[in-house]
C-alpha positions in Angstrom: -16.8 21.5 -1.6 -13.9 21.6 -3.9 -11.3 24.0 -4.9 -8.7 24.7 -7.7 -5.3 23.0 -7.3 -2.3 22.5 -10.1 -0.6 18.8 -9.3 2.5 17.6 -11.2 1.4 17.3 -14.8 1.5 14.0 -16.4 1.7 10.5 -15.6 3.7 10.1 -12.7 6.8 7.8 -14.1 8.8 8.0 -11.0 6.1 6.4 -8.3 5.4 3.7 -11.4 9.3 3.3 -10.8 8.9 2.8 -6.7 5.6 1.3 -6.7 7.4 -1.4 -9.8 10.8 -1.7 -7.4 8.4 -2.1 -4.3 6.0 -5.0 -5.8 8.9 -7.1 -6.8 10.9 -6.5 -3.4 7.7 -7.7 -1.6 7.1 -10.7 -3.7 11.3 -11.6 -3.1 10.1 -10.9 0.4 7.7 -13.3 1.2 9.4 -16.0 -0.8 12.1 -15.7 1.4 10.1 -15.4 4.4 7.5 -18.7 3.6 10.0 -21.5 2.7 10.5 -24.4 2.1 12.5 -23.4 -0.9 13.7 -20.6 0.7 15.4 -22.9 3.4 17.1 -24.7 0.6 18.3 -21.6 -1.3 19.5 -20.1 2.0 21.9 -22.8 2.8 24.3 -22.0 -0.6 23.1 -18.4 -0.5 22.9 -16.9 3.0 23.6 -13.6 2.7 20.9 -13.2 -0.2 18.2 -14.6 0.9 18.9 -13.1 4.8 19.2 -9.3 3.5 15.3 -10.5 1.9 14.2 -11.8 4.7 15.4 -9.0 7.1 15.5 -6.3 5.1 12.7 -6.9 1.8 9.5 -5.7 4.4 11.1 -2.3 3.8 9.5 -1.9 0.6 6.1 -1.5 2.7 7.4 2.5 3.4 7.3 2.6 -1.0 3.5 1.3 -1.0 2.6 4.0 1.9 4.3 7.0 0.8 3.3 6.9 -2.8 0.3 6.0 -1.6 0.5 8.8 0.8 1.3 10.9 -2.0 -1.3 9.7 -4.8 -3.9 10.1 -2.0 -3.2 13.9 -2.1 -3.7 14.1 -5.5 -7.0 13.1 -5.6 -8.1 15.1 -2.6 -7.0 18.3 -3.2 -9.8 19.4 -5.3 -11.7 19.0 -1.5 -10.9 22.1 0.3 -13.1 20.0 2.5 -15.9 17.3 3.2 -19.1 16.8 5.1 -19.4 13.2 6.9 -21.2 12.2 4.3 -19.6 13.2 1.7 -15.9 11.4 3.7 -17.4 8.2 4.1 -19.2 7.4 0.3 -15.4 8.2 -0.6 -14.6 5.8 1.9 -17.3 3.1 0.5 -15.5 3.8 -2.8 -12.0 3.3 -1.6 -13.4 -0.1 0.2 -14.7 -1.5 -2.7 -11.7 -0.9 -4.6 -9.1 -2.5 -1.9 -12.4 -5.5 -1.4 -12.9 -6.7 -4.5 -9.3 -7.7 -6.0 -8.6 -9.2 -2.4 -12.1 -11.0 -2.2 -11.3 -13.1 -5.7 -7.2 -13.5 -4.5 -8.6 -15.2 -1.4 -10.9 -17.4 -3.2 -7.5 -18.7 -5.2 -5.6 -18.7 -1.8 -8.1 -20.5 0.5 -8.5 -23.0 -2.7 -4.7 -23.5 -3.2 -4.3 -24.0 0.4 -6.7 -27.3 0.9 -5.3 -28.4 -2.5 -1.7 -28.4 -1.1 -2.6 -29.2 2.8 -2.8 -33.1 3.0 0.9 -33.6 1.4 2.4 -30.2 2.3 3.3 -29.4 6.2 4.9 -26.0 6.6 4.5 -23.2 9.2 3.7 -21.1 6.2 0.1 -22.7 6.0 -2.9 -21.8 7.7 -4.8 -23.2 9.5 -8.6 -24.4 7.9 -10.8 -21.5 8.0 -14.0 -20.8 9.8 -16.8 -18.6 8.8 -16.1 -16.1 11.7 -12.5 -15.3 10.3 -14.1 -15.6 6.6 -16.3 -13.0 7.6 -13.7 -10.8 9.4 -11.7 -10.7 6.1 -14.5 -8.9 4.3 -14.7 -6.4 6.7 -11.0 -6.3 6.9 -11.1 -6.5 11.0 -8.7 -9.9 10.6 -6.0 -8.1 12.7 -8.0 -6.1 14.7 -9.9 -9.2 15.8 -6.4 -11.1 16.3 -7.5 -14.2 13.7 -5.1 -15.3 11.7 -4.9 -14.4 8.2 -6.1 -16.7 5.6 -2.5 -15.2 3.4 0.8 -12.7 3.4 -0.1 -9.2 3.6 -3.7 -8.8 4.6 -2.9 -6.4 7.4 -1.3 -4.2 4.9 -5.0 -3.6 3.0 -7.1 -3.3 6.3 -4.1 -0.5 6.6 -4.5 1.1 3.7 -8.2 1.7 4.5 -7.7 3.2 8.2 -5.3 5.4 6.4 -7.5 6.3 3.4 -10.5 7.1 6.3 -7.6 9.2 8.3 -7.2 11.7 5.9 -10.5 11.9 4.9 -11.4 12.8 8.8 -8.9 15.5 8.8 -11.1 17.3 5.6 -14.4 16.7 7.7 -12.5 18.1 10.9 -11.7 21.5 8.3 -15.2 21.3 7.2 -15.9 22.5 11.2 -12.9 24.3 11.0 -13.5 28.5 11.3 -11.9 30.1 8.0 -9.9 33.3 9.1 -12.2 36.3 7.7 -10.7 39.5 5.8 -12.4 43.3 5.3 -12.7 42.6 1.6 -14.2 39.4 0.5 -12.9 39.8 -3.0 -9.3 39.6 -1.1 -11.2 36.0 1.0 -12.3 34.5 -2.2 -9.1 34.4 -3.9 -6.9 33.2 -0.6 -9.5 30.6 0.1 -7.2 27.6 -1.6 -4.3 28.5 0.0 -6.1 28.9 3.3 -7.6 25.7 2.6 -4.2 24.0 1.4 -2.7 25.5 4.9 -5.0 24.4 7.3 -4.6 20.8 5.6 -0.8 20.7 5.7 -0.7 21.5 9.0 -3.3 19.2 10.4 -1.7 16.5 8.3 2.0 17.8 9.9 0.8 17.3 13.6 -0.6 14.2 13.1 2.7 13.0 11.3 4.7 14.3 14.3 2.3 12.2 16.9 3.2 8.8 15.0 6.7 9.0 13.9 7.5 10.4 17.5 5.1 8.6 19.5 2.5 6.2 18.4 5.3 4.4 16.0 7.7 3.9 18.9 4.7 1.4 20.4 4.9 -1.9 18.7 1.4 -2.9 20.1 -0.1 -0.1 18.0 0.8 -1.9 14.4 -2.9 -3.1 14.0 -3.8 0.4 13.5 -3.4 3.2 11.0 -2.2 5.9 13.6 1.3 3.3 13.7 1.8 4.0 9.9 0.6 7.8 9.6 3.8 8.9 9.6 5.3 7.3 6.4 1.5 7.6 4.6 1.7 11.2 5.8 5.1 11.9 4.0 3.6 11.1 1.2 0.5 13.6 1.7 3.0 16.4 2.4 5.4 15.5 -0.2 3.0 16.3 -2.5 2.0 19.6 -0.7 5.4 20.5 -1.4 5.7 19.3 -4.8 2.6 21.4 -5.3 3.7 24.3 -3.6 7.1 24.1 -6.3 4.9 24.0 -9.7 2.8 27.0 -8.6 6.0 29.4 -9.6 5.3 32.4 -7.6 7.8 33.6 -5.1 5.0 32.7 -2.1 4.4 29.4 -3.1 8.8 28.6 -3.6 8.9 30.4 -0.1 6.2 27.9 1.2 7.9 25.1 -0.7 11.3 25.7 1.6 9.3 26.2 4.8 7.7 22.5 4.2 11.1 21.5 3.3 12.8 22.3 6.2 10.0 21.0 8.1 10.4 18.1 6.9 13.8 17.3 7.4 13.2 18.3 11.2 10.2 16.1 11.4 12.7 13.5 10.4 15.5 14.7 12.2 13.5 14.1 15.2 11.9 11.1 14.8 15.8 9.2 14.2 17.1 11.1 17.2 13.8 9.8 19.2 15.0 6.1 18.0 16.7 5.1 14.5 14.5 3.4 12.4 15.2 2.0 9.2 11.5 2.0 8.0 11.5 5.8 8.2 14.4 6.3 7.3 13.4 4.4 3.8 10.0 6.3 4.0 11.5 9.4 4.9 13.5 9.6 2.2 11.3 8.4 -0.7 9.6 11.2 0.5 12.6 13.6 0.1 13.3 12.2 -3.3 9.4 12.8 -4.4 10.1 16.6 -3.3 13.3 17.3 -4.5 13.8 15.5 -8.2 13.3 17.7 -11.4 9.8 17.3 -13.2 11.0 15.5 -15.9 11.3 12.5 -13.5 7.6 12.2 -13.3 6.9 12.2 -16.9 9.8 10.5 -17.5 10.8 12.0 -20.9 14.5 10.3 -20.7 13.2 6.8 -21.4 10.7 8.2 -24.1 8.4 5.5 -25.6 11.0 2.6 -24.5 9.9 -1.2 -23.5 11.4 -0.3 -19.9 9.1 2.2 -19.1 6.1 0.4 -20.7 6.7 -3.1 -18.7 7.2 -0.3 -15.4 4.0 1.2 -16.5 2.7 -1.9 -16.4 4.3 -3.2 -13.2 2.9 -0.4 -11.4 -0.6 -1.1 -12.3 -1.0 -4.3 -11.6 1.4 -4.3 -8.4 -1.2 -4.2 -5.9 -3.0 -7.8 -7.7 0.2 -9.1 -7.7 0.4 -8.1 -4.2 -3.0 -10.2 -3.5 -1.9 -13.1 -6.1 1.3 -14.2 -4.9 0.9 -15.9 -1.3 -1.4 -18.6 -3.1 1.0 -18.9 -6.0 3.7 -19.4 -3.7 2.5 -22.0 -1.5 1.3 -24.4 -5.0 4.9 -23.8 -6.0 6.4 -24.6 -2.7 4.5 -27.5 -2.6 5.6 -29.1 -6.1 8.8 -28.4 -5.9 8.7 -30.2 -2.1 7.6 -32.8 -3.5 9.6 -33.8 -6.4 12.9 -32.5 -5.0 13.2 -31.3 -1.6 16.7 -31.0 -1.6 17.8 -30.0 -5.1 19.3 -26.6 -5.2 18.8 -26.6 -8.7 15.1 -27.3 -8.2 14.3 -24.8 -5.3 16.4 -22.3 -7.3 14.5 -22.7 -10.1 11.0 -22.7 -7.9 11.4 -19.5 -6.4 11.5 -17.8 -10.0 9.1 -19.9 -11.1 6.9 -18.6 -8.3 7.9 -15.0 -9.0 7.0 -15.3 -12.8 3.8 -16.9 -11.9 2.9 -14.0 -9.8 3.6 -11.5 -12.3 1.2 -13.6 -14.7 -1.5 -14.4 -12.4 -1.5 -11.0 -11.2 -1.6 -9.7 -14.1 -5.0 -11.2 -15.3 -6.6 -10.7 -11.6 -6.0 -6.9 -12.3 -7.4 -7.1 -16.2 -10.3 -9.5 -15.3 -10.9 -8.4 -11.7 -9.3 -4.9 -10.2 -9.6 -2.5 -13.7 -13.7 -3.4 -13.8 -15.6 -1.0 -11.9 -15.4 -1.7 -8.5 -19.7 -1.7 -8.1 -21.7 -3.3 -5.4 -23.2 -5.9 -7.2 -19.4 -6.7 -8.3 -18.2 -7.1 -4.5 -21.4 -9.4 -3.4 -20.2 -11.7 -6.6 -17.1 -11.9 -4.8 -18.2 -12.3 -1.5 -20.5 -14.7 -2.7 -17.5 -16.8 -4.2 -15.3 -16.5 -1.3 -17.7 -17.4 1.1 -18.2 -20.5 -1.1 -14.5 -21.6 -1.4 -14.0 -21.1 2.7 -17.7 -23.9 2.6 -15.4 -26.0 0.2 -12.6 -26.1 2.4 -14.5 -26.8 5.3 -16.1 -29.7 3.6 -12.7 -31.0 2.0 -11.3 -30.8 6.1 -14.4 -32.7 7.2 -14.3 -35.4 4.9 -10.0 -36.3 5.8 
């Protein structure tokens, strides 16, 4: 079942750099996107909180290329998998993306009923029901078209169909005929790089199909096969990367081949229609294939405080991530509420909220996401969320 394979040693500094970069862009994001303080601060600052609005969703293509490229990582030790073998990795990758989002939504769905009698914004939710309480566990929200209980759900459900897509293509290689030699001592000691092949290039067509076709449908954003294309830069970027630290003259002859590859694959997919969310994935991509080593292990900074607190950003991004939609609607509600119209105020608020975040999200990821994601852990949280979305109901029928 698994193979030999040489990844980029050390901890990866640069993706705790984009994945740091990305988390606080998001969070700026939504805070400009879910007013009311964001209506406020737009009215002095236009320009600011506009480029935000329009342009912050961009660092999605960070979050799916790294994670593209991380994914990789872990799964080139698989030359292959059975079905079975695919989907307990699947269970595993489940539980992992469950859990933290399970106990964010119990904070969300309580914040939201806490806030909901004095605060009226197009940012709330409505009052959930058990049917769309039960669709967020299974992460079907979108694919059900239910509202979502808070910012970013979709992205998760995501993650998942793309986690599952790339373990498919190692269960379609399992089926896959190997090409045979005369000597089987000469087989035996090609199989990784038949293996590492076969996987590029089913991983290559695939990313053609959705940065040429299925991401030029709008209607197809529910699904994983919308975002392949940026998750599968990430997949071959690390391919390539691979391909580099091997050091024979194959593997740099390889490394160009994907290169240039990859820049047609791009090429293409702008000529088909420009697109500034591939053009940002495309070339996160680039930059994870073409910077020296010493940018992953990030020897320039040394032992600083900057790479510590990006260390540290990049773990607990995605429970900030989860944290901050519920932390942004109390604080949106306060500062309505004691000065509406205070630039000052609202200023003030949307740091506020961003700080918060970064806290909260920081002991949701200590207390919650680094414990091992176990069965028994995700009933406790579907247990509790199921009990906050009963409190909320009562707290609606009682007004």
């Amino acid at each position: 079942m698994t193979i030999s394979a040489q990844r980029p040693s050390g901890r990866s500094f640069l993706i705790d750099a984009i994945k740091a970069a990305g988390c606080l862009l998001i969070v700026l994001h939504h805070l400009a996107f879910y007013g009311p303080m964001s209506d406020v601060v737009a009215a002095a600052w236009p320009r600011v909180v506009n480029w935000l609005y329009d342009h912050g969703r961009l660092a999605v293509q960070f979050f799916l290329v790294c994670a593209g490229f991380l994914t990789a990582s872990s799964l080139a030790r698989y030359e292959s998998l059975s079905l079975s073998e695919a989907l307990k990795l699947a269970w595993q990758r489940y539980l992992r993306l469950a859990i933290p989002l399970l106990a964010a939504l119990s904070f969300t769905v309580l914040v939201s009923e806490w806030v909901r009698p004095g605060f009226e914004h197009a940012s709330m939710s409505a009052p959930p029901n058990w049917g769309q309480a039960l669709a967020h566990v299974a992460l079907m929200q979108h694919l059900l078209d239910l509202e979502s209980l808070s910012a970013g759900i979709w992205y998760v459900a995501i993650d998942l169909q793309l986690y599952a897509m790339a373990l498919a293509c190692l269960v379609v290689l399992k089926a896959w005929p190997k090409a045979r030699t005369a000597h089987p001592s000469v087989q035996s000691a090609n199989t990784a790089q038949q293996g590492d092949t076969r996987r590029w290039g089913l991983w290559l067509v695939l990313v053609c199909a959705s940065l040429w076709w299925w991401n030029l449908d709008v209607d197809l954003d529910d699904l994983g096969v919308y975002f392949w294309g940026s998750y599968g830069l990430g997949l071959l970027a690390w391919d390539a990367r691979r391909c580099a630290a091997l050091g024979s003259s194959a593997a740099h002859a390889s490394f160009w081949r994907m290169g240039v590859l990859l820049l047609l694959v791009g090429g293409v997919a702008w000529w088909l229609e420009p697109r500034a969310r591939i053009a940002v994935a495309w070339g996160v991509a680039a930059l994870l294939v073409a910077v020296p080593e010493s940018w992953f292990g990030g020897e320039a900074l040394g032992r600083s405080r900057w790479r510590s607190a990006l260390q540290w950003l990049s773990d607990v991004s995605y429970s900030v991530f989860l944290i901050h939609f519920g932390v942004s609607l109390a604080v949106n509600a306060a500062i309505t509420a004691h000065w509406p119209d205070a630039l000052w105020a609202n200023v003030l608020g949307m740091l506020l909220a961003l700080l918060l975040s970064l806290i909260l999200g920081g002991w949701l990821h200590r207390l919650v996401e680094r414990q091992s994601p176990t069965v028994w852990r995700w009933w406790f949280w579907v247990g509790a969320f199921q009990v906050t979305v009963a409190m909320a109901l009562l707290m609606n029928a009682m007004v």
